[in-house]
Every structure is written in C-alpha cells, then in structure tokens.
PDB file of N, CA, C, O and CB in Angstrom:
ATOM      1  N   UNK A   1     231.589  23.426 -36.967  1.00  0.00           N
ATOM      2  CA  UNK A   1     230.617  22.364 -36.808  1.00  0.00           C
ATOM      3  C   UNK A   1     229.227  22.908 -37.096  1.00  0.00           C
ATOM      4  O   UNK A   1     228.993  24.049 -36.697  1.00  0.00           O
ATOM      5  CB  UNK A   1     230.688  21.759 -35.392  1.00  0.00           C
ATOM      6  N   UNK A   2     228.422  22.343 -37.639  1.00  0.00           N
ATOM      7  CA  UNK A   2     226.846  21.992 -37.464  1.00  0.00           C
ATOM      8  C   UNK A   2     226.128  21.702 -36.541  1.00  0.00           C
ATOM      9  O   UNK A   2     226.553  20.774 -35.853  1.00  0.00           O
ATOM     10  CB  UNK A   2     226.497  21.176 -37.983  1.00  0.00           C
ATOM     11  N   UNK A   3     224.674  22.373 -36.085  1.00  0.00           N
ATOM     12  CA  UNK A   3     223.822  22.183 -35.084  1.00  0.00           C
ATOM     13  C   UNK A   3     222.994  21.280 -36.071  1.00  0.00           C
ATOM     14  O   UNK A   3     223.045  21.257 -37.300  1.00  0.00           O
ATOM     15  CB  UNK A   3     223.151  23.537 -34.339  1.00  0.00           C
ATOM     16  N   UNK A   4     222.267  20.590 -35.266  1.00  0.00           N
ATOM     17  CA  UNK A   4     221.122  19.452 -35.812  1.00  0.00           C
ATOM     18  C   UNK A   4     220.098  20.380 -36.488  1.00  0.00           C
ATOM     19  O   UNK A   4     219.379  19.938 -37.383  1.00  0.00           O
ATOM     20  CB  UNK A   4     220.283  18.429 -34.460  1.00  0.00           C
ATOM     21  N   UNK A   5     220.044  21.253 -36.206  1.00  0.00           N
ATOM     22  CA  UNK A   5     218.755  22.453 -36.231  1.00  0.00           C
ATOM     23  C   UNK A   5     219.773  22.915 -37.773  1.00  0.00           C
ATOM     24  O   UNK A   5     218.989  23.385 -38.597  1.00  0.00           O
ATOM     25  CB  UNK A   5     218.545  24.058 -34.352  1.00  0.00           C
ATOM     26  N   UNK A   6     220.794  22.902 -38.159  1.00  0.00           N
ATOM     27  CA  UNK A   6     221.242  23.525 -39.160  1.00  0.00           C
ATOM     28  C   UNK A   6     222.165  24.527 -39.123  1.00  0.00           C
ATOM     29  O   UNK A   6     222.861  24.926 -40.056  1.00  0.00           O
ATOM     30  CB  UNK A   6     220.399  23.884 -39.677  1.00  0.00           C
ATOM     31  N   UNK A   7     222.121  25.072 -37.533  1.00  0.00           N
ATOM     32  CA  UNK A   7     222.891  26.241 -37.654  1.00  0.00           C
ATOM     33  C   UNK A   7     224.584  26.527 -37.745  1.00  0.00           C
ATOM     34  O   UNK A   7     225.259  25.880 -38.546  1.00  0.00           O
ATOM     35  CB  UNK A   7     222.454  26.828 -36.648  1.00  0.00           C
ATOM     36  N   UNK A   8     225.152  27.471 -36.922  1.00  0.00           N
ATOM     37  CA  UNK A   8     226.621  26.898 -36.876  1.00  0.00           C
ATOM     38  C   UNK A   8     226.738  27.076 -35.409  1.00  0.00           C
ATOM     39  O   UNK A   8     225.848  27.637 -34.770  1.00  0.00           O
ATOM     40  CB  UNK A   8     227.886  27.730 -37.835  1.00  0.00           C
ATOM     41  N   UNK A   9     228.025  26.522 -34.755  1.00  0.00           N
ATOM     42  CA  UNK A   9     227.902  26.271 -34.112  1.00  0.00           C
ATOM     43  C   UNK A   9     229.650  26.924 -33.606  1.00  0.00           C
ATOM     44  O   UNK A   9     230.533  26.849 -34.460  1.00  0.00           O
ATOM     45  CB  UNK A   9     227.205  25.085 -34.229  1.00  0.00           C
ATOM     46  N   UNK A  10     229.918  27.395 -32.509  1.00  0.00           N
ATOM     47  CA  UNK A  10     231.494  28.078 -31.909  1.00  0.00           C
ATOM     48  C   UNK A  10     231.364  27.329 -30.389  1.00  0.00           C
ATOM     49  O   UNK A  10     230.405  27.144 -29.640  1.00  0.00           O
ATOM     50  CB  UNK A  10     231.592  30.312 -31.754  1.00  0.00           C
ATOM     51  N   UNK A  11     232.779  26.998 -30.312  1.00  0.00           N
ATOM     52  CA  UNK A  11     233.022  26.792 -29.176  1.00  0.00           C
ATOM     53  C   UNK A  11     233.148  28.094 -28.006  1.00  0.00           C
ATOM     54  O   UNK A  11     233.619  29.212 -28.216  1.00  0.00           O
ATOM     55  CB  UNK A  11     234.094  26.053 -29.363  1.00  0.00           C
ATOM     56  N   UNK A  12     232.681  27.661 -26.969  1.00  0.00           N
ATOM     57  CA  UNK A  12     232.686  28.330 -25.421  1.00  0.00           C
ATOM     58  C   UNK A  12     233.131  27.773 -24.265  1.00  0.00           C
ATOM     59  O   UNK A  12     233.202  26.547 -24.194  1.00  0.00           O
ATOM     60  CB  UNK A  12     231.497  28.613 -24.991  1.00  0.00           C
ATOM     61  N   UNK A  13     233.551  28.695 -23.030  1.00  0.00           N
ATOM     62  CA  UNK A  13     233.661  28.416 -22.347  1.00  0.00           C
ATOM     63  C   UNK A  13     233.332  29.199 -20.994  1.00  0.00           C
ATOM     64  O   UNK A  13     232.842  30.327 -21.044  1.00  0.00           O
ATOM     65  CB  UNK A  13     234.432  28.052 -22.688  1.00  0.00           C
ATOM     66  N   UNK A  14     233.627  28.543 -19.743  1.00  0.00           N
ATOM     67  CA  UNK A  14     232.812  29.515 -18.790  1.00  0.00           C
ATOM     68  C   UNK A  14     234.165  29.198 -17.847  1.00  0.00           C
ATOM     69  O   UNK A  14     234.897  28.228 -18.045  1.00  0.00           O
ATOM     70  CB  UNK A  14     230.908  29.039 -18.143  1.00  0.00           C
ATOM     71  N   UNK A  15     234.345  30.095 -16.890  1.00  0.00           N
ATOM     72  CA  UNK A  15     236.078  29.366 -16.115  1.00  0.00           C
ATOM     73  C   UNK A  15     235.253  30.224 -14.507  1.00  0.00           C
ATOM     74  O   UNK A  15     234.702  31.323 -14.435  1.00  0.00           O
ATOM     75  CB  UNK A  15     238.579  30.485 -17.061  1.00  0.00           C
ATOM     76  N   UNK A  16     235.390  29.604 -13.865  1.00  0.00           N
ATOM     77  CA  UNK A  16     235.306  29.994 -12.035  1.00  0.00           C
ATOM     78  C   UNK A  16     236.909  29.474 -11.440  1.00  0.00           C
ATOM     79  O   UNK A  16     237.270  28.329 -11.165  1.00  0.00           O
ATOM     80  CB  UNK A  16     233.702  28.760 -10.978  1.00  0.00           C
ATOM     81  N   UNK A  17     237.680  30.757 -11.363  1.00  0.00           N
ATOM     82  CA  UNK A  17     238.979  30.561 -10.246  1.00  0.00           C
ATOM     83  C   UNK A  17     238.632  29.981  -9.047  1.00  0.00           C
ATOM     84  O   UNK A  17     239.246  29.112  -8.428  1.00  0.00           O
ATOM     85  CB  UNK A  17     239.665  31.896  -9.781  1.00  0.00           C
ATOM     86  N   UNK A  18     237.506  30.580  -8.745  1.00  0.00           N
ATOM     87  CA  UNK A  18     236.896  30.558  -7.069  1.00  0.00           C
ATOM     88  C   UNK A  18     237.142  29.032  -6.826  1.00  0.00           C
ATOM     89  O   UNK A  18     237.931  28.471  -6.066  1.00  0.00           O
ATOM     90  CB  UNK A  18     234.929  31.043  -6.794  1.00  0.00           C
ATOM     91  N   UNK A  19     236.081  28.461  -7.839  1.00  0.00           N
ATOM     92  CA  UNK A  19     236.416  26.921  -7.668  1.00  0.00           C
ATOM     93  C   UNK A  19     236.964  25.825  -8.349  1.00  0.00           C
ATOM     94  O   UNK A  19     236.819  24.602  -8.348  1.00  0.00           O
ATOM     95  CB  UNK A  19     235.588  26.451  -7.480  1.00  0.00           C
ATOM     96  N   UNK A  20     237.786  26.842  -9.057  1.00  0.00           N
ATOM     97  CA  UNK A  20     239.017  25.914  -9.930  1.00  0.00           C
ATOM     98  C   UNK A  20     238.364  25.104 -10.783  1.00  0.00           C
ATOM     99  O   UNK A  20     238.535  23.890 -10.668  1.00  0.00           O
ATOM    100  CB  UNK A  20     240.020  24.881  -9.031  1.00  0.00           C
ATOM    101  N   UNK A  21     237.605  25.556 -11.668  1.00  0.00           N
ATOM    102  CA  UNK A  21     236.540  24.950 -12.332  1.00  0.00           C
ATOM    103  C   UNK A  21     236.951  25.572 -13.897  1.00  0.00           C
ATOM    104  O   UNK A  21     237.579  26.631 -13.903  1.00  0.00           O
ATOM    105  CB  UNK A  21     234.920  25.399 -11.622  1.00  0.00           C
ATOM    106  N   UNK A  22     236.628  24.976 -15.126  1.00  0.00           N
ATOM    107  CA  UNK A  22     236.464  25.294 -16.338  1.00  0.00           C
ATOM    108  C   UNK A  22     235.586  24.807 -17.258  1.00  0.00           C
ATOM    109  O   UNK A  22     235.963  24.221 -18.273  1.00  0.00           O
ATOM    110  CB  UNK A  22     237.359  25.205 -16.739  1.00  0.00           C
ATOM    111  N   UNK A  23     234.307  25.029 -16.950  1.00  0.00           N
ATOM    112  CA  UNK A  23     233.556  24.205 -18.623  1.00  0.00           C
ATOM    113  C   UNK A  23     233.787  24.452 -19.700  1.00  0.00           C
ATOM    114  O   UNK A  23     233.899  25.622 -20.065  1.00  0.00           O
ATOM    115  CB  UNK A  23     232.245  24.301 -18.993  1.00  0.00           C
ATOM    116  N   UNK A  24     233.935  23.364 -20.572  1.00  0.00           N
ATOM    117  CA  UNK A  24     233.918  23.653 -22.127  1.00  0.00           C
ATOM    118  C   UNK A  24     233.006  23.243 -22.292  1.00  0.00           C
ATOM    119  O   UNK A  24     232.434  22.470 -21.524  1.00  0.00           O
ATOM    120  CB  UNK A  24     234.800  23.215 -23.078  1.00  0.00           C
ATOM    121  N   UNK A  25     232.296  23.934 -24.126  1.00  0.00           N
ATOM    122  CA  UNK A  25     230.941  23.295 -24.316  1.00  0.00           C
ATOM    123  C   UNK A  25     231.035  24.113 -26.021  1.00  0.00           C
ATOM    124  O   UNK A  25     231.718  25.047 -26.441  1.00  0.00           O
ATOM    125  CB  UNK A  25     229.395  23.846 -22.890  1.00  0.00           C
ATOM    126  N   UNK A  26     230.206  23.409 -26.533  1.00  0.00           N
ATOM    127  CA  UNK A  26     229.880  23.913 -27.792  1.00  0.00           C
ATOM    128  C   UNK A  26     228.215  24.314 -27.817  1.00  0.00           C
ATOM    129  O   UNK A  26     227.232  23.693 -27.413  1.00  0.00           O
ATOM    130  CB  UNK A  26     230.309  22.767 -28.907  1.00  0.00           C
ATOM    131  N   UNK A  27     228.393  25.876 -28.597  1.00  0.00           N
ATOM    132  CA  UNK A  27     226.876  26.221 -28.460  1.00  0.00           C
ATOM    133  C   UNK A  27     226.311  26.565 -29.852  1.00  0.00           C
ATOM    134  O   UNK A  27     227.138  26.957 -30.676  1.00  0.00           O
ATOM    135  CB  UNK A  27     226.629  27.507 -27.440  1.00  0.00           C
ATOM    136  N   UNK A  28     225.037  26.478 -30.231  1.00  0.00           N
ATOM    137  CA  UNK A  28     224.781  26.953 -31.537  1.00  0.00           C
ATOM    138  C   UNK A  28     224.310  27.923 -31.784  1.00  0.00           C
ATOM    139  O   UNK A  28     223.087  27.866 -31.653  1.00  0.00           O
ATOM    140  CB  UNK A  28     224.221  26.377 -32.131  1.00  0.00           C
ATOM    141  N   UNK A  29     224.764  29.095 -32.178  1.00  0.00           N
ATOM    142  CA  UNK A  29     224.455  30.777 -32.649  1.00  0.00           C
ATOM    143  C   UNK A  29     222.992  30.741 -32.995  1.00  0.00           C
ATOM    144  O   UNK A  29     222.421  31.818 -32.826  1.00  0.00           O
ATOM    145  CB  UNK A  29     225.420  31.412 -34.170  1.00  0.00           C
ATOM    146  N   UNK A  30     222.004  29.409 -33.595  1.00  0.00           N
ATOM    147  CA  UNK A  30     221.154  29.949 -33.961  1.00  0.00           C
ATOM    148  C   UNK A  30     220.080  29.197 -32.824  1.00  0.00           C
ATOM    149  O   UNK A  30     219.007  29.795 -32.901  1.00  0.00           O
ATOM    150  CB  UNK A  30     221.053  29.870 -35.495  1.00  0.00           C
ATOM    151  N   UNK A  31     220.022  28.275 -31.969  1.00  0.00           N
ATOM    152  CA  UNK A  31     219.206  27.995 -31.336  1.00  0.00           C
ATOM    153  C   UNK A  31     219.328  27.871 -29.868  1.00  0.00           C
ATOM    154  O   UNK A  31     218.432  27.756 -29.032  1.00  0.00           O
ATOM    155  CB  UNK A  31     218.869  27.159 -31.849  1.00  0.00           C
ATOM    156  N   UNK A  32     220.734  27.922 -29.701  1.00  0.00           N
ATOM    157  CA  UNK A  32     221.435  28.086 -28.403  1.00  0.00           C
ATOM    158  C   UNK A  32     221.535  26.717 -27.856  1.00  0.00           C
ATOM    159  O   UNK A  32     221.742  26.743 -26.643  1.00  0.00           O
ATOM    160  CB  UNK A  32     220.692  29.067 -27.393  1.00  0.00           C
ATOM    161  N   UNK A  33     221.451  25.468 -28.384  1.00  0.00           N
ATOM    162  CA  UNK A  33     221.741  24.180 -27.803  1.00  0.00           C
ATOM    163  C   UNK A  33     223.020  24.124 -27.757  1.00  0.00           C
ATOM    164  O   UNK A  33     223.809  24.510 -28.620  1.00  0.00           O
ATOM    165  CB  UNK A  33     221.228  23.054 -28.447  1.00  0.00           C
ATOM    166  N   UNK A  34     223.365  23.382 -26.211  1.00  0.00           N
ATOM    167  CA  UNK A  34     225.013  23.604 -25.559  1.00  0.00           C
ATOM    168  C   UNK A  34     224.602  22.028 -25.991  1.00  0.00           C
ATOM    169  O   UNK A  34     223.504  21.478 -26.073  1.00  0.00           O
ATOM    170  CB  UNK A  34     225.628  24.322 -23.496  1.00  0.00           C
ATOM    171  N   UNK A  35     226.037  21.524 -26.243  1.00  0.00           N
ATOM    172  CA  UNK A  35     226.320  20.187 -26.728  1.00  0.00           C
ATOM    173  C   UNK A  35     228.339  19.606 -26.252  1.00  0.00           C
ATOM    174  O   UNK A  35     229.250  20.370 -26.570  1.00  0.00           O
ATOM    175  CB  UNK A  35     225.923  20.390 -28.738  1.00  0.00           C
ATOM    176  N   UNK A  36     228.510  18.862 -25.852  1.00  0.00           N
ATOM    177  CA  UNK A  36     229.982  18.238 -25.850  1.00  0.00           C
ATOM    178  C   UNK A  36     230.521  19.431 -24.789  1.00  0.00           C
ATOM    179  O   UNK A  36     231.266  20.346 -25.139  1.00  0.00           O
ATOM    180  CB  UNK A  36     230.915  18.149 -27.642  1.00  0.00           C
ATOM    181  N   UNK A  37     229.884  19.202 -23.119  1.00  0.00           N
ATOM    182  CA  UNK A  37     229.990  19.756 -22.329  1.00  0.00           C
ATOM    183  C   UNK A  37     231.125  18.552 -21.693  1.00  0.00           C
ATOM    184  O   UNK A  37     230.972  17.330 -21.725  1.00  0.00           O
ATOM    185  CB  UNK A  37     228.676  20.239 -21.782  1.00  0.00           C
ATOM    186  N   UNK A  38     232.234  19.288 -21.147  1.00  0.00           N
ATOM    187  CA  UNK A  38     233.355  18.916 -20.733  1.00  0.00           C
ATOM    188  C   UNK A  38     234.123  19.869 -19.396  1.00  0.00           C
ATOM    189  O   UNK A  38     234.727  20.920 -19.611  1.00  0.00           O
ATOM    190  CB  UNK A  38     234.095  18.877 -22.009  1.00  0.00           C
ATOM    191  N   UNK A  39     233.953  19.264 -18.041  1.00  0.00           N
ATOM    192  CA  UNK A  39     234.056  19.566 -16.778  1.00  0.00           C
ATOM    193  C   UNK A  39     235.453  19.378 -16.294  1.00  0.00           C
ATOM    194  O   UNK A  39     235.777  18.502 -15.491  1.00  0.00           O
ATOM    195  CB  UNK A  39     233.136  18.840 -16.065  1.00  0.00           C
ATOM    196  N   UNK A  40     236.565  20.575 -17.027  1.00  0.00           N
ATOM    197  CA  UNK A  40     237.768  20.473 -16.171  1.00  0.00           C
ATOM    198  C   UNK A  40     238.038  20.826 -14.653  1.00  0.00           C
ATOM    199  O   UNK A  40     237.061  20.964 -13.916  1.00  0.00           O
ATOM    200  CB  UNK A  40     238.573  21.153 -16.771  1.00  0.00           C
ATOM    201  N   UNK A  41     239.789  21.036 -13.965  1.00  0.00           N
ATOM    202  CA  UNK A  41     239.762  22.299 -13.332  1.00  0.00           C
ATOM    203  C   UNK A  41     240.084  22.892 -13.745  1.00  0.00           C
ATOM    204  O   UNK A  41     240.032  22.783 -14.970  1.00  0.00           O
ATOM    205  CB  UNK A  41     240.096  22.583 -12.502  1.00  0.00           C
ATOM    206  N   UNK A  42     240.721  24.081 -13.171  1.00  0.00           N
ATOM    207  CA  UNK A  42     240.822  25.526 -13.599  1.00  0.00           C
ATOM    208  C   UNK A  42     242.281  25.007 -14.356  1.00  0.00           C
ATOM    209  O   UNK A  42     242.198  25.526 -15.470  1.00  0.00           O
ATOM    210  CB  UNK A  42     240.858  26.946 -12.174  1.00  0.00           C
ATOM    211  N   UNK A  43     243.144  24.496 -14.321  1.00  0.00           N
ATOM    212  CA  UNK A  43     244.623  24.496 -15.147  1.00  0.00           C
ATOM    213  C   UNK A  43     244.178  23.509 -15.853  1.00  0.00           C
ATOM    214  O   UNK A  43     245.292  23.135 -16.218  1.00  0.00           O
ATOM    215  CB  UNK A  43     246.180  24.207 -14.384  1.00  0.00           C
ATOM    216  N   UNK A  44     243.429  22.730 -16.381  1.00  0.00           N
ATOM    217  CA  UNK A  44     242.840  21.752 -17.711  1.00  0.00           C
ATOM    218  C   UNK A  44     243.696  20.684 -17.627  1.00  0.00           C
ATOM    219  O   UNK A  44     243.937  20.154 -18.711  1.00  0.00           O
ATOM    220  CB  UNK A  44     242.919  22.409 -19.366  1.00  0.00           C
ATOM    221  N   UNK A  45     244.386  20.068 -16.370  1.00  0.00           N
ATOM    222  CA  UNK A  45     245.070  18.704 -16.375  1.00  0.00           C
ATOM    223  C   UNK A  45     244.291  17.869 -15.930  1.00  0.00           C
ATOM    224  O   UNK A  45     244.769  16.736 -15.889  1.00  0.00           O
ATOM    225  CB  UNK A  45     246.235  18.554 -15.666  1.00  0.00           C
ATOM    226  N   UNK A  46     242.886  18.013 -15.444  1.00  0.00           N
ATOM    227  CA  UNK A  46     242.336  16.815 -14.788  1.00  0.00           C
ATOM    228  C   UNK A  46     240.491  16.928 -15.212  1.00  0.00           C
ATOM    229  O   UNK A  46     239.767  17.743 -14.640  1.00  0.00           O
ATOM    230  CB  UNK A  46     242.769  16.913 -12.862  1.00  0.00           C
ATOM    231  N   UNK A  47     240.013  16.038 -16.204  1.00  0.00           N
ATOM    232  CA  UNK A  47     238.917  16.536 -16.531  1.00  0.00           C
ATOM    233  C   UNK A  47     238.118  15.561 -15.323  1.00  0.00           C
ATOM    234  O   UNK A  47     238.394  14.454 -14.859  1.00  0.00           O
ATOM    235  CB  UNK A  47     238.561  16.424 -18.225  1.00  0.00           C
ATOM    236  N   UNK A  48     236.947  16.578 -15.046  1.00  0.00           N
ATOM    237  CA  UNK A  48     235.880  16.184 -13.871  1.00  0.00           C
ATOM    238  C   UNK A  48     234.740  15.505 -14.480  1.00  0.00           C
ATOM    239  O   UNK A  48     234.466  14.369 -14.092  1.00  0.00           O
ATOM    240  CB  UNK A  48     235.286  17.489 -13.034  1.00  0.00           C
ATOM    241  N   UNK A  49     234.257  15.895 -15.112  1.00  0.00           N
ATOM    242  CA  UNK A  49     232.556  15.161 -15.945  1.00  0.00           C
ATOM    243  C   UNK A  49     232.902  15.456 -16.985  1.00  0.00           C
ATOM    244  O   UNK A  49     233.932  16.057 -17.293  1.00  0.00           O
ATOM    245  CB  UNK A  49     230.814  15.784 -15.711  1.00  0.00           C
ATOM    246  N   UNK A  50     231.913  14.986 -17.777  1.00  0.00           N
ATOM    247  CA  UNK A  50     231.669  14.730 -19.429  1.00  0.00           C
ATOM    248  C   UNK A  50     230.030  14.883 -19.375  1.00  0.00           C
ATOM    249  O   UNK A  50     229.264  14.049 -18.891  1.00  0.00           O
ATOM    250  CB  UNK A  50     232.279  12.916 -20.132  1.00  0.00           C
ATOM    251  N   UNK A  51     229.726  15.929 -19.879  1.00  0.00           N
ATOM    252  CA  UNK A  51     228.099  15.296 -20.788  1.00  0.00           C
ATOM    253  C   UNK A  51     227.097  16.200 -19.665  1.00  0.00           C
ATOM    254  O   UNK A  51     227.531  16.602 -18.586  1.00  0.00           O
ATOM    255  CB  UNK A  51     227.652  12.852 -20.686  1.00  0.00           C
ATOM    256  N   UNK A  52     225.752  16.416 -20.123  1.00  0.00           N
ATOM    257  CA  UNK A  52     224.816  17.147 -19.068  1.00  0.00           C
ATOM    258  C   UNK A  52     225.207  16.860 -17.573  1.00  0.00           C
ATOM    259  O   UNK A  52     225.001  17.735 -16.732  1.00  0.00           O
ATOM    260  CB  UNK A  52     223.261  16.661 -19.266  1.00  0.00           C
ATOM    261  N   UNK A  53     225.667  15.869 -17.284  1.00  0.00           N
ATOM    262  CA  UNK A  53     226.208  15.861 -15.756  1.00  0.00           C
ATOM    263  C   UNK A  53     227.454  17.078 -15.040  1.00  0.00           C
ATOM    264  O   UNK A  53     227.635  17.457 -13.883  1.00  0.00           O
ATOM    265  CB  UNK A  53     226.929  14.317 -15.664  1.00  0.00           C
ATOM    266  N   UNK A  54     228.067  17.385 -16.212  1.00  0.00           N
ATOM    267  CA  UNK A  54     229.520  18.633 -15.978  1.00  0.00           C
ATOM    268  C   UNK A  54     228.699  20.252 -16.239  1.00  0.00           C
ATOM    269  O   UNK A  54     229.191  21.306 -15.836  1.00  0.00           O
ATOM    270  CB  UNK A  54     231.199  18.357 -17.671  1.00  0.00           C
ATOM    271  N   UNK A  55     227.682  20.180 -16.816  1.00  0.00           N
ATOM    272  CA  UNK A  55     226.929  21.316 -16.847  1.00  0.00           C
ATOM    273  C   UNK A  55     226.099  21.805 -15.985  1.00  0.00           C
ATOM    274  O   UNK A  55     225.786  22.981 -15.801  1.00  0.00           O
ATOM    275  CB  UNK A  55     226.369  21.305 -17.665  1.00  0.00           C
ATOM    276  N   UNK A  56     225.572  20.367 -15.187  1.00  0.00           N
ATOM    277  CA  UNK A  56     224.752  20.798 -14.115  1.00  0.00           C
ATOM    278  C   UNK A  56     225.626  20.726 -12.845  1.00  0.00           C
ATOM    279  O   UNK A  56     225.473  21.515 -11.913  1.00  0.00           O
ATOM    280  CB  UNK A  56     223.451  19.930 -14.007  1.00  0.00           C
ATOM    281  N   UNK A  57     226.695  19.586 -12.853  1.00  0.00           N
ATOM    282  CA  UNK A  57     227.614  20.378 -11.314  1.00  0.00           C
ATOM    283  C   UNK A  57     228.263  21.789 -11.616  1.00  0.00           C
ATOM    284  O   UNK A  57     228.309  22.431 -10.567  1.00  0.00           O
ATOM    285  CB  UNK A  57     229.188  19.322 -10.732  1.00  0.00           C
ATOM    286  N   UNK A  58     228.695  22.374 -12.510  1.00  0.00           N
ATOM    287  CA  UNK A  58     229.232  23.806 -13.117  1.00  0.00           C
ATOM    288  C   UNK A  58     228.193  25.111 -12.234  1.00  0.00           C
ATOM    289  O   UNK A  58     228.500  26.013 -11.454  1.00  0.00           O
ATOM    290  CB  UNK A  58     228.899  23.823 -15.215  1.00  0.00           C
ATOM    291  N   UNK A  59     226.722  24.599 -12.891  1.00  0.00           N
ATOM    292  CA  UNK A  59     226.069  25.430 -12.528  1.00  0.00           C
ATOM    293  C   UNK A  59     225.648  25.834 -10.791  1.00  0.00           C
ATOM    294  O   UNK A  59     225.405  26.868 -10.169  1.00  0.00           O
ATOM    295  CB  UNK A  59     225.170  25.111 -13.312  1.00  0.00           C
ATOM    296  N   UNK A  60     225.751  24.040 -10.410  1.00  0.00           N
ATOM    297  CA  UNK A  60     225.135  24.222  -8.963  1.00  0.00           C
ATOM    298  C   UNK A  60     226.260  24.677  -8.047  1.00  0.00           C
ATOM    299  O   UNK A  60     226.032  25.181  -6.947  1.00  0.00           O
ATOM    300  CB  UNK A  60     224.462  22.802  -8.353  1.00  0.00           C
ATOM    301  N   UNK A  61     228.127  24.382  -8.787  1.00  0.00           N
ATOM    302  CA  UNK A  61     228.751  25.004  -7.481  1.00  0.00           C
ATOM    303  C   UNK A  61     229.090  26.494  -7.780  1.00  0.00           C
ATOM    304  O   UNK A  61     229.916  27.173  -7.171  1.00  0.00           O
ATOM    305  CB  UNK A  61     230.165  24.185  -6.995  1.00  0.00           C
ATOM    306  N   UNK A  62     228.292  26.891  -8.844  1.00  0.00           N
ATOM    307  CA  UNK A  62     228.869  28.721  -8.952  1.00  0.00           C
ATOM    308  C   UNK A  62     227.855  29.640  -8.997  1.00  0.00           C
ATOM    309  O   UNK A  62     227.968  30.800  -9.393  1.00  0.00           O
ATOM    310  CB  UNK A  62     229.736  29.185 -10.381  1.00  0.00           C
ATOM    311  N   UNK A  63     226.616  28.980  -8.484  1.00  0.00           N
ATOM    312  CA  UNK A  63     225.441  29.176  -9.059  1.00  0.00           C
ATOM    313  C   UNK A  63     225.059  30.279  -7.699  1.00  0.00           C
ATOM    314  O   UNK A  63     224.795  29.603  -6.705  1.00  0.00           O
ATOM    315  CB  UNK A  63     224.455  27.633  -9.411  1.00  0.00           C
ATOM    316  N   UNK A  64     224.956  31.995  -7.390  1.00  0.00           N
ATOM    317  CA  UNK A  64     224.900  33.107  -6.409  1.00  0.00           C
ATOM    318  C   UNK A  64     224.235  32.443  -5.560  1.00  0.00           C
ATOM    319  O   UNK A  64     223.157  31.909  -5.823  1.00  0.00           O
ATOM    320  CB  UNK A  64     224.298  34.451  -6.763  1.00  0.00           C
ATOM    321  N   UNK A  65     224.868  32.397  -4.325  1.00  0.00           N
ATOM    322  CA  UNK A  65     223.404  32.265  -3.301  1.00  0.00           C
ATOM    323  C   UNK A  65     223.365  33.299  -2.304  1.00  0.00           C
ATOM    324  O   UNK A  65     224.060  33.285  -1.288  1.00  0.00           O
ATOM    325  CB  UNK A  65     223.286  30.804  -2.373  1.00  0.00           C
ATOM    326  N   UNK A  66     222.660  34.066  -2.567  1.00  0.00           N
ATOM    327  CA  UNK A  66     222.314  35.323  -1.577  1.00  0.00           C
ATOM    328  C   UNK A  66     222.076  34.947  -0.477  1.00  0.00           C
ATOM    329  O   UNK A  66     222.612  35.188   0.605  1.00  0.00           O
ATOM    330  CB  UNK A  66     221.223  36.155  -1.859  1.00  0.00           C
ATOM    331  N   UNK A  67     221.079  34.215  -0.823  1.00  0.00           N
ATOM    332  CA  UNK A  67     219.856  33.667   0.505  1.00  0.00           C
ATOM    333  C   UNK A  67     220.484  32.704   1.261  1.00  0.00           C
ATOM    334  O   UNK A  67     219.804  31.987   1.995  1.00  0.00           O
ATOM    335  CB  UNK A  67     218.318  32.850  -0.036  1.00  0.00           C
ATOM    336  N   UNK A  68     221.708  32.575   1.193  1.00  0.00           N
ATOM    337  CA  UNK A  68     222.299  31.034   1.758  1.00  0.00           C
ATOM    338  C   UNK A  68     222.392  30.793   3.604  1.00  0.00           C
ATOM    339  O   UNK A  68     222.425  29.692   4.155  1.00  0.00           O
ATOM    340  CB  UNK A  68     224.164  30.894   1.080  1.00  0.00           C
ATOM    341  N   UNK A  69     222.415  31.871   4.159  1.00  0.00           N
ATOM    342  CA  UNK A  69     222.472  32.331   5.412  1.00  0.00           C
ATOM    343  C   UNK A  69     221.156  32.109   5.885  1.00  0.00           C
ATOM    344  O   UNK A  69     221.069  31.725   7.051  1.00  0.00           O
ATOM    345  CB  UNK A  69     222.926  33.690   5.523  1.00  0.00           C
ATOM    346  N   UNK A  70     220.088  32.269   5.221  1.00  0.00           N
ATOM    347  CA  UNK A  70     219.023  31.898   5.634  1.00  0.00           C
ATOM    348  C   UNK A  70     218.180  30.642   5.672  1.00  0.00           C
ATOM    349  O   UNK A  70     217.109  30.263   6.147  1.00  0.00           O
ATOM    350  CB  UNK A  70     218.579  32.547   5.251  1.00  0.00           C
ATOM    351  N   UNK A  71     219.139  30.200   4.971  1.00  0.00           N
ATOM    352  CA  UNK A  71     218.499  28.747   4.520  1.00  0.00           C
ATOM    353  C   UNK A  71     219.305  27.887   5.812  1.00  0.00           C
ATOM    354  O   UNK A  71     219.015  26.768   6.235  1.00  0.00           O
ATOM    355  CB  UNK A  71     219.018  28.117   2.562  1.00  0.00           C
ATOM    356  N   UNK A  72     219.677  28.196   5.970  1.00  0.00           N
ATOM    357  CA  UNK A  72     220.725  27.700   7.565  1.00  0.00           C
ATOM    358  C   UNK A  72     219.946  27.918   8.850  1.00  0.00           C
ATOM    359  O   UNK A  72     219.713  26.984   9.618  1.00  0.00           O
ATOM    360  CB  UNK A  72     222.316  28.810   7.869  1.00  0.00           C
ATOM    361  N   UNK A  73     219.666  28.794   9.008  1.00  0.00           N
ATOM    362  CA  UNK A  73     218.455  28.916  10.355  1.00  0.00           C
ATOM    363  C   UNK A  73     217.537  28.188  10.255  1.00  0.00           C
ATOM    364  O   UNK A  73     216.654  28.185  11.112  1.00  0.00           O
ATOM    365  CB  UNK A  73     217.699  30.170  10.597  1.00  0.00           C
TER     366      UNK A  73
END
C-alpha cells in the first residue's frame, strides 16, 4: 500500500498477553502515520474497536504506570 504522503507503507502489530489484547495497524516507513487501526483479543476471534478509538484504548490499558500507587493516596 501507499501513504497519502507517498510513501510505502507495512503492516504492524503490537500484542499484550497481560491483557489479551492485539492491535493491528498499518504504518508508513516514511512519515510514520498509523492508519486502519484494528482492536482484537489476544486469539483474533473477537475484534474490540476499529479506528483511532482501538489505538487509544491499546495505549491507555498497557500504557506503565509506575506512579499508580500514588495516585491512590
């Protein structure tokens, strides 16, 4: 595939066991725009989101929280 920008473009993916999670997404080698983001679980029978919405729950449930203990007090 083609990026709008011209470039080319490979599919990726990112997988968390922890939370049975799998994004797919297509990215472009030359400008780095993620595009046709797709929010499975971890065994790919049940897709969760579609579209910037599966990229941003991806990120917020795997996303380190060190500080999380503190944010609790």
């Amino acid at each position: 595939m083609q990026c709008t920008c011209g470039g080319e473009t490979k599919d990726s993916m990112s997988i968390s066991k922890l939370h049975d999670l799998r994004w797919e997404f297509v990215i472009c080698k030359s400008c780095g725009r993620i595009d046709m983001d797709i929010l499975f679980n971890y065994s790919r029978t049940k897709i969760i989101l579609k579209g910037y919405q599966a990229r941003l729950f991806y990120r917020e449930q795997t996303i380190n929280r060190k500080n999380s203990n503190e944010d609790e007090e």
